[in-house]
GUSELO-35589 format. One line per 5 residues: number of its first residue (from 1); for each residue x, y, z of C-alpha. Coordinates in nm, 3 decimals. Example, Ala and Ser with C-alpha at 12.3 -4.5 7.8 and 13.67 -1.06 7.14 Angstrom:
1 = 1.230 -0.450 0.780 ~ 1.367 -0.106 0.714
END
This chain:
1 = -2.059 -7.428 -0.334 ~ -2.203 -7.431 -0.711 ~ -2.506 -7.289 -0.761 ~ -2.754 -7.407 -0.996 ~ -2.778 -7.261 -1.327
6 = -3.149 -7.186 -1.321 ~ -3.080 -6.957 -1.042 ~ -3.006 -6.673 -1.236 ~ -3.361 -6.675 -1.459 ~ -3.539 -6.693 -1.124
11 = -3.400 -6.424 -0.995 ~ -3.439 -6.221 -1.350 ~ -3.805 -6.331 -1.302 ~ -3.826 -6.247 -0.936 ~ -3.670 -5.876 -1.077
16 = -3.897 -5.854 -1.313 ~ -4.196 -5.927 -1.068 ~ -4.124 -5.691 -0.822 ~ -4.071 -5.401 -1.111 ~ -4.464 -5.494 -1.204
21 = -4.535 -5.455 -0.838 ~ -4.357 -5.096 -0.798 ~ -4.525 -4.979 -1.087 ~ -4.876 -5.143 -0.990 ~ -4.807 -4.925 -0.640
26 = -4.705 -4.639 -0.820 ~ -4.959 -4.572 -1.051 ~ -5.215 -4.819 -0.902 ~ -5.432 -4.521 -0.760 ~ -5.488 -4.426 -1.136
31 = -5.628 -4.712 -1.253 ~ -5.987 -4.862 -1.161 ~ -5.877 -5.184 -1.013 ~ -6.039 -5.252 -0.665 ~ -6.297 -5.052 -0.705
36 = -6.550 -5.276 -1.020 ~ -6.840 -5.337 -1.032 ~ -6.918 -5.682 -0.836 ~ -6.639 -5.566 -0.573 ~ -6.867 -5.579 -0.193
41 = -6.848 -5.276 -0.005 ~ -7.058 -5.264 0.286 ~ -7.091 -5.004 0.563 ~ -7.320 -4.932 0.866 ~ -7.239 -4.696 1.125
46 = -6.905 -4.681 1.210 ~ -6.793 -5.047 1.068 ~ -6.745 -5.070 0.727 ~ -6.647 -5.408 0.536 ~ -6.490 -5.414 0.175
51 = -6.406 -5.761 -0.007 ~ -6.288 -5.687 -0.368 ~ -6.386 -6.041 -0.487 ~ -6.401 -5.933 -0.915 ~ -6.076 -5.753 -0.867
56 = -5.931 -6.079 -0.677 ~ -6.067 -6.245 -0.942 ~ -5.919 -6.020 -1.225 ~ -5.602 -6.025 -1.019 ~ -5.559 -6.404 -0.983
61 = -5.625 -6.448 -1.398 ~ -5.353 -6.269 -1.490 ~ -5.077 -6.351 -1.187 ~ -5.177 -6.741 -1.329 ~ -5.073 -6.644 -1.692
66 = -4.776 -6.438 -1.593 ~ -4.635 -6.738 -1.370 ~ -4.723 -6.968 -1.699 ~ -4.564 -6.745 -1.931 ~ -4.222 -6.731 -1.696
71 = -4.291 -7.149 -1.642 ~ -4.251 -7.169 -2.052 ~ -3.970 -6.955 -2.049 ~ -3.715 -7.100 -1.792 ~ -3.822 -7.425 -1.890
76 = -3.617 -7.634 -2.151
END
């Protein structure tokens, strides 16, 4: 069975996702993300109810150029 030949820069680029996503868990504690200003956090009593929405919003900017950026590059 032959495998396609763009297999191999999707799977660099798959590799080279996850490594971001390691190092976002890693070290993600350090940095502010989740926790800006605009981000709802609401609690009463014993329920509490947090929707990150600026973060998500942050978060969905840069996944978008990344997946460009990676489109560009494995395209010819």
């Amino acid at each position: 069975m032959a495998l396609p030949p763009s297999l191999g820069k999707i799977l660099i680029a798959l590799g080279l996702l996850l490594v971001l996503i390691g190092i976002a868990v890693t070290f993600g504690k350090k940095f502010p993300l989740f926790h800006l200003p605009g981000d709802f956090a609401i609690s009463s009593g014993s329920t509490s109810f947090y929707f990150p929405i600026v973060s998500c919003i942050i978060l969905s900017i840069v996944l978008t150029a990344i997946i460009q950026i990676i489109g560009m590059v494995t395209r010819k």
